[in-house]
C-alpha positions in Angstrom: 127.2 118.2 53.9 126.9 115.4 56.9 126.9 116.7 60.3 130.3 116.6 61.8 131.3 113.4 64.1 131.6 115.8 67.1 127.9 116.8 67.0 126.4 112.9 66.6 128.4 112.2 69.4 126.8 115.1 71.3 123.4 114.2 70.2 124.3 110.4 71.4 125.5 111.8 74.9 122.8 114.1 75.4 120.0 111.2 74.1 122.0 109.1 77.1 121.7 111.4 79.8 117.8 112.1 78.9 117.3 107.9 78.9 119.3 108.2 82.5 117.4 110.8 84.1 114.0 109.5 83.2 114.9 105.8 84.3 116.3 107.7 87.4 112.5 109.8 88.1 110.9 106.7 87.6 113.0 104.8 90.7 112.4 107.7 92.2 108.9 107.8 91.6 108.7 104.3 92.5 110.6 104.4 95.5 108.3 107.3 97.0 105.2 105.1 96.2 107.1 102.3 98.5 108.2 104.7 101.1 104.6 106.1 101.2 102.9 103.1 101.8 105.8 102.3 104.5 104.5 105.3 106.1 101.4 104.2 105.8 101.7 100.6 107.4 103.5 101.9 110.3 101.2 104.4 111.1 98.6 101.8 111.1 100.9 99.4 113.7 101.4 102.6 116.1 97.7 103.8 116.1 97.3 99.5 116.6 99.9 99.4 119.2 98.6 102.4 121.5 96.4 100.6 123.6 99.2 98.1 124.7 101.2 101.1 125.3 99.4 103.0 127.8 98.1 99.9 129.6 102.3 98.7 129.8 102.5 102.2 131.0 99.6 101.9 134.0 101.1 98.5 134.9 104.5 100.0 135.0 103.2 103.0 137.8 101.1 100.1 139.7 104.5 98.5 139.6 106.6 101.4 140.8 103.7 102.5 143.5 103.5 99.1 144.6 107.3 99.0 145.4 107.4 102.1 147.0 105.0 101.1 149.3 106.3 98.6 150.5 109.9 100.0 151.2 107.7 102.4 153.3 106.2 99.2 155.1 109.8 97.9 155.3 110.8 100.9 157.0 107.7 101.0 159.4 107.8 97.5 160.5 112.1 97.4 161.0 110.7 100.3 163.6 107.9 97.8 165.4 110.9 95.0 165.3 113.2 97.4 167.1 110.9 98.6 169.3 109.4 95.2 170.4 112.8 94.0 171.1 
């Protein structure tokens, strides 16, 4: 007695989807490694890129202190003008 065609083709299926999800852990595997080592790296350029950050961020509030001071002049002296005139 041979096994009946249905239940090779079963077998065949079920062999295929097995094959298919192990090739589909291992991207998956591999892709995690990638995507961890992204992580990684970029965690690495922020902690590198800090120091830039807060010294664009002082130069920005000089900037902005600066301008605001001298609108305040701007104001003060347009009084003087007036007033000498």
């Amino acid at each position: 007695m041979g096994i009946p065609q249905a239940m090779v083709a079963l077998k065949e299926r079920a062999t295929f989807v097995k094959d298919s999800l192990q090739r589909s852990q291992t991207i998956t595997d591999n892709m995690v490694s990638i995507l961890g080592s992204f992580d990684h790296r970029l965690s690495a350029l922020e902690t590198a890129m800090r120091p830039t950050q807060i010294k664009t961020h002082s130069i920005r509030s000089a900037h902005d202190n600066i301008d605001k001071t001298l609108k305040a002049a701007e104001v003060i002296l347009t009084q003087f003008d007036q007033t000498r005139k």
